[in-house]
N, C-alpha and C positions, 0 to 999 in steps of 0.2 A: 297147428291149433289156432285155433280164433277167437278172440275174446266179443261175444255179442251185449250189446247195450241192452238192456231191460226197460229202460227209461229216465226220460230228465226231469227233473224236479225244479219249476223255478223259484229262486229265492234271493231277494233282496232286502237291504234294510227298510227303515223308516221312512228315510231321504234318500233312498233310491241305492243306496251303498252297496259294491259289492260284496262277495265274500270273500272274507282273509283267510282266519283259522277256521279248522274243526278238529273234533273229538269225538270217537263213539263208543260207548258203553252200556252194557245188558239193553241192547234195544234203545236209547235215546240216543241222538245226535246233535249234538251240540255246535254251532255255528256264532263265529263273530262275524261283523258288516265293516264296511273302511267308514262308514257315520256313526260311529258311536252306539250302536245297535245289536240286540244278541237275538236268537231264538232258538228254539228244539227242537227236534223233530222223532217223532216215532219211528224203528226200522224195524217192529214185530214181520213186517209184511213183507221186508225186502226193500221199497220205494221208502223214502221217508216220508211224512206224512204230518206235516206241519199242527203241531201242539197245541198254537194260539197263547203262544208266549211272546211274541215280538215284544222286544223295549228296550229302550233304551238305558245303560245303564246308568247305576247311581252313578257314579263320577263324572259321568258327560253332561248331563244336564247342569249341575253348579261348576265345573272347573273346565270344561272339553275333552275330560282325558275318552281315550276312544281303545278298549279294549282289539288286542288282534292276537299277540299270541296264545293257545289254548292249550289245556291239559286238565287231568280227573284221573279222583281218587280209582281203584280196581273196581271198588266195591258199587261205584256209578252213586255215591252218596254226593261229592263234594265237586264240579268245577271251576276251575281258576282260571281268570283271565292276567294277563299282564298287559297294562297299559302306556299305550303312547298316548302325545299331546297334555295338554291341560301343563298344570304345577312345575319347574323344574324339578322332583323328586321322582324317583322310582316307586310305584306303586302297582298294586294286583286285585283284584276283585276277584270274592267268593261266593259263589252261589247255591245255596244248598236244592239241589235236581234228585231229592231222595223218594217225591211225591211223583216222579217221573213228567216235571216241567221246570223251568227256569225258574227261580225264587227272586225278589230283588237282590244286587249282588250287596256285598257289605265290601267298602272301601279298605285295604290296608296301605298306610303309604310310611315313610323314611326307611322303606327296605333297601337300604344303602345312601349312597353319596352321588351318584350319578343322577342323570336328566330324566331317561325313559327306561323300562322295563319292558318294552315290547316281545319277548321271548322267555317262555316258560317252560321248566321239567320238573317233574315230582323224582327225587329220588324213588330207586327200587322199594326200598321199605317206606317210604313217603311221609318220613318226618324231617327230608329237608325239599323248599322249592327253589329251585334254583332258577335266577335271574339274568340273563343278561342284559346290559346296560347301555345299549346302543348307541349312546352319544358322547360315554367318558372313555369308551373299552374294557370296559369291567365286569365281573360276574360276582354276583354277589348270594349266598346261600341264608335262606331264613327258616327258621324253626316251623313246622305245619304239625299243628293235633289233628290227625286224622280222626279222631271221635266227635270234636265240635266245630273243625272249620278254621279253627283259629290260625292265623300268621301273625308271628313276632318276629323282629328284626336278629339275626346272625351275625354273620360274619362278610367279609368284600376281599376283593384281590386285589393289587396294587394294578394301577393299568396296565393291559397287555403289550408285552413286547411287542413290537413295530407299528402301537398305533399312531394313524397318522403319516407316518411314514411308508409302510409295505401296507396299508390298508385301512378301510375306517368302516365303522357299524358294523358292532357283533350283533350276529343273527342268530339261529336254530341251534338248540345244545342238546347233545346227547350224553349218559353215561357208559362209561367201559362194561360197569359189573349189571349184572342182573339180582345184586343181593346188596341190602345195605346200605351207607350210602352212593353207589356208584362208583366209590374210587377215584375214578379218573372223568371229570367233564371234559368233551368234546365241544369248541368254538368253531361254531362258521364265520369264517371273517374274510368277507369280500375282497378280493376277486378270486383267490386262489391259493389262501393258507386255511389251517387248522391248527389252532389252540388247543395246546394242552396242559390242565389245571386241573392239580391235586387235591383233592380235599379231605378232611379229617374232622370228625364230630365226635364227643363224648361229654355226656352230663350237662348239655345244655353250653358248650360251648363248642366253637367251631374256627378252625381258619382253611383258610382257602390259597395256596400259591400254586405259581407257572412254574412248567418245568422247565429246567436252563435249554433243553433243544426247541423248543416251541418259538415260533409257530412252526407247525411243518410245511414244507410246500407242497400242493399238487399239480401234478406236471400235467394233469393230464383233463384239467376241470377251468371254464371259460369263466364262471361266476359260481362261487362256493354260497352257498345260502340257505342249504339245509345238511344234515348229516344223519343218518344210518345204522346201527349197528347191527350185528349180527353173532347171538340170537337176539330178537329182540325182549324187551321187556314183556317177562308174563304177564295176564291178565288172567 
């Protein structure tokens, strides 16, 4: 079997930025730039088909924060960015793409105690976003109304076993469940472990711990930097 290209699309920021993340739902495509820069793109067609949303987001322009990790609500109402650079706090920008183009995003930041947020997942039921915190080793879980967009600060982990020492900067998280919150988040954490960290939510509160065998090791991966599950999260 062969997989044939249909075609490339080119797309860059404002200031020339690559593309980091994306995200795609009911037909829009969602993209961040390594400058601080977001855009859409139409896939009715197959090709995306650029929106005419390029901008840069609220938080780059006053602090530098520069969105890259990405995720959205099922429903293709709500996108979230999770931001590096700018403020030492952990911070995420939301943008409401319910008109089928980027909206300005709206800034949430003291979601946690850590530096950057570059790494974003909506729980299954997507009333929690979960963080990770690339520069302390931490993940940290925050409250999401999937009816207005809103983010309010949660709960944090204490830092993970062996940061620092068997590795540094948690990347890409995944959850175990497809129902709920997740259960269990999945860490990538460079070069070749997997964090694993429980979480538990009810009535607007929430904690978050490692389980005592974590990290795990993979024997068999050069640089751990995204993870997988299978099945994946319905849409």
């Amino acid at each position: 079997m062969q997989a044939k290209i249909s075609g490339d699309v080119p797309a860059s920021g404002l200031n020339g930025g690559p593309v980091k993340e994306m995200v795609a739902r009911n037909n829009i495509l969602v993209v961040s730039f390594g400058d601080g820069s977001i855009e859409s793109f139409n896939t009715s067609s197959g090709l995306p088909v650029a929106n005419g949303d390029l901008q840069f987001s609220s938080d780059y322009i006053p602090n530098g924060g520069s969105p890259e990790g990405v995720d959205a609500t099922s429903d293709g109402h709500y996108v979230i960015f999770g931001d590096g650079g700018g403020p030492p706090v952990p911070r995420a920008e939301v943008s409401d793409i319910s008109s089928g183009k980027l909206t300005p995003t709206i800034v949430y930041s003291g979601l946690g105690s850590g530096v950057t947020a570059i790494n974003v997942r909506l729980s299954p039921d997507e009333t929690l976003l979960y963080l990770s915190e690339f520069s302390t080793g931490q993940v940290s879980a925050n409250f999401f109304d999937k009816t207005t967009g809103v983010l309010t600060a949660g709960c944090e982990s204490p830092v993970l076993n062996g940061y620092r020492s068997q590795w540094v900067g948690t990347y890409t998280l995944q959850t175990k469940n497809t129902s709920g919150t997740g259960g269990v988040v999945y860490v990538a954490e460079p070069d070749t472990d997997i964090g694993v960290v429980g979480v538990t939510a009810s009535r607007g509160t929430c904690s978050i711990h490692e389980a005592s065998f974590s990290p795990v090791y993979d024997h068999h991966t050069i640089s751990m930097e995204s993870i997988g599950v299978f099945p994946p999260r319905p849409f």
